[in-house]
ROMAR-46862 format. One record per residue (C-alpha): residue in three letters; x, y, z. Coordinates in Angstrom, 2 decimals. Last residue first. Layout:
BEGIN
ALA/X/Y/Z
...
% end
This chain:
BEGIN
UNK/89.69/82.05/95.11
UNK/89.56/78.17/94.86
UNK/92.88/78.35/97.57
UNK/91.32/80.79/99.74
UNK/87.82/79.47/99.74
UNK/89.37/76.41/100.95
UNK/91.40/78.15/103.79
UNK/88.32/79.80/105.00
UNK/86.61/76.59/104.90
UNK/89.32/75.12/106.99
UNK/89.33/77.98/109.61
UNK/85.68/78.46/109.77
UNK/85.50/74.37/110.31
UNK/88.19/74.35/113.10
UNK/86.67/77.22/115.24
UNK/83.03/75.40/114.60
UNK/84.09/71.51/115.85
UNK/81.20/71.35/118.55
UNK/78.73/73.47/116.81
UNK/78.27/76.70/114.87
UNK/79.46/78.53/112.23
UNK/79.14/81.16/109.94
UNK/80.89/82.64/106.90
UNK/80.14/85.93/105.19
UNK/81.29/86.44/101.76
UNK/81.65/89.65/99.72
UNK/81.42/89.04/96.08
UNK/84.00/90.80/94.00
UNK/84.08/88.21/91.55
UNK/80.98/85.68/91.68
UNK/79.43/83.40/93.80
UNK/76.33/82.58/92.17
UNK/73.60/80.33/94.50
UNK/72.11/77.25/93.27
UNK/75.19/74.86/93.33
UNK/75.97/75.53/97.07
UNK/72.61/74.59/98.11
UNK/72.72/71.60/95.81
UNK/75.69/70.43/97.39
UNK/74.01/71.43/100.95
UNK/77.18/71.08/103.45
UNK/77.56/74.57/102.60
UNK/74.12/75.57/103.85
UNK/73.13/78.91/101.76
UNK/72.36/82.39/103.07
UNK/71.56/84.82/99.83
UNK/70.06/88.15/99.87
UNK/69.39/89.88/96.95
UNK/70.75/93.37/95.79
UNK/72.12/91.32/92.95
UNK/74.45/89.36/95.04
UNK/74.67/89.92/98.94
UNK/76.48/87.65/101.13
UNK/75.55/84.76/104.07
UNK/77.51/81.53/103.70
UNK/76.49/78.87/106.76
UNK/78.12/75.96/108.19
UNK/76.61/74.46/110.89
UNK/79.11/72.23/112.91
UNK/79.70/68.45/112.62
UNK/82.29/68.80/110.19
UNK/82.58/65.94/108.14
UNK/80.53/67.36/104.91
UNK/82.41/70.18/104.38
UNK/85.02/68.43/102.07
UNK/81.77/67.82/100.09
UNK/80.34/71.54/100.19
UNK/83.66/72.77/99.09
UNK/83.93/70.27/96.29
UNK/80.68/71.19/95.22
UNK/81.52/74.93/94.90
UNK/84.77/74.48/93.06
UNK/83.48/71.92/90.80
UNK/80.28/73.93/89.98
UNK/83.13/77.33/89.11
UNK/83.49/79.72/91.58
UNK/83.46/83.27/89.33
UNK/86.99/85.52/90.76
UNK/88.38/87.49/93.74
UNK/86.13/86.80/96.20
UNK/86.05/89.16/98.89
% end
């Protein structure tokens, strides 16, 4: 869960230091009783969607380098959170 707003600079510096993962990387949550699934290598993606506090976040990948890019963008989300 997220514990507060992600700021533009927080969510396009996640999407950037996604960029060199070859995997899928995929955020899947609720917000508003809508549902949102963004690319996180998408800047704009990432810029469109609010994360805010108390937002539950799903994260998916897939590919040749997925174990390593869920634990890194874990990790990132932990340290903007």
């Amino acid at each position: 869960m997220i514990t507060k707003d992600l700021e533009r600079s927080d969510l396009s510096g996640i999407s950037v230091k996604s960029s060199h993962f070859i995997s899928d990387i995929t955020l899947d949550f609720q917000f508003d009783d809508k549902h949102h699934k963004v690319d996180v290598k998408s800047v704009l993606g990432m810029l469109l969607v609010p994360i805010k506090a108390g937002t539950t976040l799903r994260l998916l990948t897939r590919g040749k380098d997925e174990e390593e890019a869920m634990h890194f963008i874990f990790d990132l989300f932990r340290i903007f959170c």
